[in-house]
C-alpha positions as CSV (number, residue, x, y, z in Angstrom):
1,X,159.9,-16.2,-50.8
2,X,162.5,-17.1,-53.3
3,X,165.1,-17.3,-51.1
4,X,163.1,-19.9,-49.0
5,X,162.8,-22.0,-52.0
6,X,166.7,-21.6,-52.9
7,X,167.4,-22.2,-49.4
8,X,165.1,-24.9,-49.2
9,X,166.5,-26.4,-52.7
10,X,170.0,-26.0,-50.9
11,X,169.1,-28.4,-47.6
12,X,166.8,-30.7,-49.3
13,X,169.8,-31.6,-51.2
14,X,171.8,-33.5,-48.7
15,X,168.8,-34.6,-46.8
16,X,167.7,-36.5,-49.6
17,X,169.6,-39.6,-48.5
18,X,166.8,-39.8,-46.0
19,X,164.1,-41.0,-48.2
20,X,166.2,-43.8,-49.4
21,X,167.9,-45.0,-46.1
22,X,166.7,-47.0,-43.6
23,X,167.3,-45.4,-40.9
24,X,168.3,-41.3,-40.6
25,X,172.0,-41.3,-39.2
26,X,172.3,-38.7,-36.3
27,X,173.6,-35.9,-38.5
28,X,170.6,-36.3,-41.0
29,X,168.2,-36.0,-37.2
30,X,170.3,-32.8,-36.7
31,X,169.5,-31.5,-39.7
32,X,166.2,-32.1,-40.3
33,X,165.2,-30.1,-36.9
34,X,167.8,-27.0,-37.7
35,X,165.9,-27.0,-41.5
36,X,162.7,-26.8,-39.2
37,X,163.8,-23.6,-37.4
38,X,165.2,-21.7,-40.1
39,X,162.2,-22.2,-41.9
40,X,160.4,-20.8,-39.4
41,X,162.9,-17.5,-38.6
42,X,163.1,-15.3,-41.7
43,X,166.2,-13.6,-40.4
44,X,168.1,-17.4,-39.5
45,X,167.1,-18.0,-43.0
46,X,168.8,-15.1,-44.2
47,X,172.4,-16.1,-42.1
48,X,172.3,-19.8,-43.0
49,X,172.7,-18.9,-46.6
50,X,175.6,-16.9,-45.7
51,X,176.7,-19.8,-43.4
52,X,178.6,-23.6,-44.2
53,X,179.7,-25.9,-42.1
54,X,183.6,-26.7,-42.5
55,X,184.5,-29.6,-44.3
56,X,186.1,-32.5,-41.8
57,X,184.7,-30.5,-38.4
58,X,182.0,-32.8,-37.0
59,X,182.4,-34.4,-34.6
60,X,180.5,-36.1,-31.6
61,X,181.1,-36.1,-28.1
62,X,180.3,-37.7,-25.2
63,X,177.7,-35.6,-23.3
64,X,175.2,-36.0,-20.2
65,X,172.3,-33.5,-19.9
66,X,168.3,-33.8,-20.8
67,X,166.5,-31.3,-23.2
68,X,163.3,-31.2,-22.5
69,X,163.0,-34.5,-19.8
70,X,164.7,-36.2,-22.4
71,X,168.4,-37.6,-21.4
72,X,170.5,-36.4,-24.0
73,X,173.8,-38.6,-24.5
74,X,176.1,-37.4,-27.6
75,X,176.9,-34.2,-28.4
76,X,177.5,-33.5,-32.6
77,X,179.7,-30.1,-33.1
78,X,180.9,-28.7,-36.5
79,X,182.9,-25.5,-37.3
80,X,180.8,-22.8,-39.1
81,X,182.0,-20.3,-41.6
82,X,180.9,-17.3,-43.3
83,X,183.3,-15.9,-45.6
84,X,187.1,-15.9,-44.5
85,X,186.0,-15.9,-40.8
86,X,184.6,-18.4,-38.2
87,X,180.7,-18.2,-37.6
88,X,180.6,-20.3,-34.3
89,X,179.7,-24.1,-34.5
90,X,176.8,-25.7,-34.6
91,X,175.6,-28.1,-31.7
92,X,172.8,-30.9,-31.6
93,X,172.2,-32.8,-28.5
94,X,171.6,-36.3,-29.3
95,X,169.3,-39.1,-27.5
96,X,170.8,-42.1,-26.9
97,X,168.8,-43.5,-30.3
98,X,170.5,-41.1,-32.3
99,X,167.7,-38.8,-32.6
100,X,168.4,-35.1,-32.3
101,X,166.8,-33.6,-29.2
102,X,168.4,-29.8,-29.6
103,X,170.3,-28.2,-32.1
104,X,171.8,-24.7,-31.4
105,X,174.2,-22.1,-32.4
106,X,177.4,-21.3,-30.2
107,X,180.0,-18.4,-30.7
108,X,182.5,-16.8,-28.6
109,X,179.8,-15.1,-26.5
110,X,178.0,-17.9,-25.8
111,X,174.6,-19.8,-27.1
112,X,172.6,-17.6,-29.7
């Protein structure tokens, strides 16, 4: 359980902007839903803390799909690392309000 709370302290941190904006930029939708699934996932919990994203690698792309009915319209990508080596990036499918639809995890074998 403490690592929940240290993980927890760690992504509360960034996503504290929320409470004072007025609106949640897309990266902020992003990661409030991929905070929702590691805190349900014990061992995700246990890689995200081993796991940052690379400073100056997001970006957002053009993208046309749905996720669940929903057209999804922007794509957000950012490098991962753990340690020395790349983890993969992280994905979040975007609606065309700017709300996060999907986030995932991609490395060279594919989606995890």
């Amino acid at each position: 359980m403490s690592s929940l709370r240290r993980l927890s302290g760690l992504l509360l941190l960034p996503l504290c902007s929320l409470a004072l904006a007025d609106e949640t930029t897309p990266f902020e939708s992003c990661l409030a839903m991929a905070v929702g699934k590691v805190a349900a996932d014990p061992k995700l919990q246990e890689r995200w803390q081993q796991t940052w994203i690379e400073p100056g690698s997001i970006r957002e792309e053009a993208y046309e799909g749905q996720v669940d009915g929903k057209p999804a319209s922007k794509r957000l990508v950012a490098q991962l690392r753990r340690g020395e080596q790349s983890d993969g990036e992280f994905v979040c499918l975007l609606g065309g309000d700017g709300k996060a639809l999907s986030v995932s995890h991609a490395d060279d074998t594919g989606v995890r």
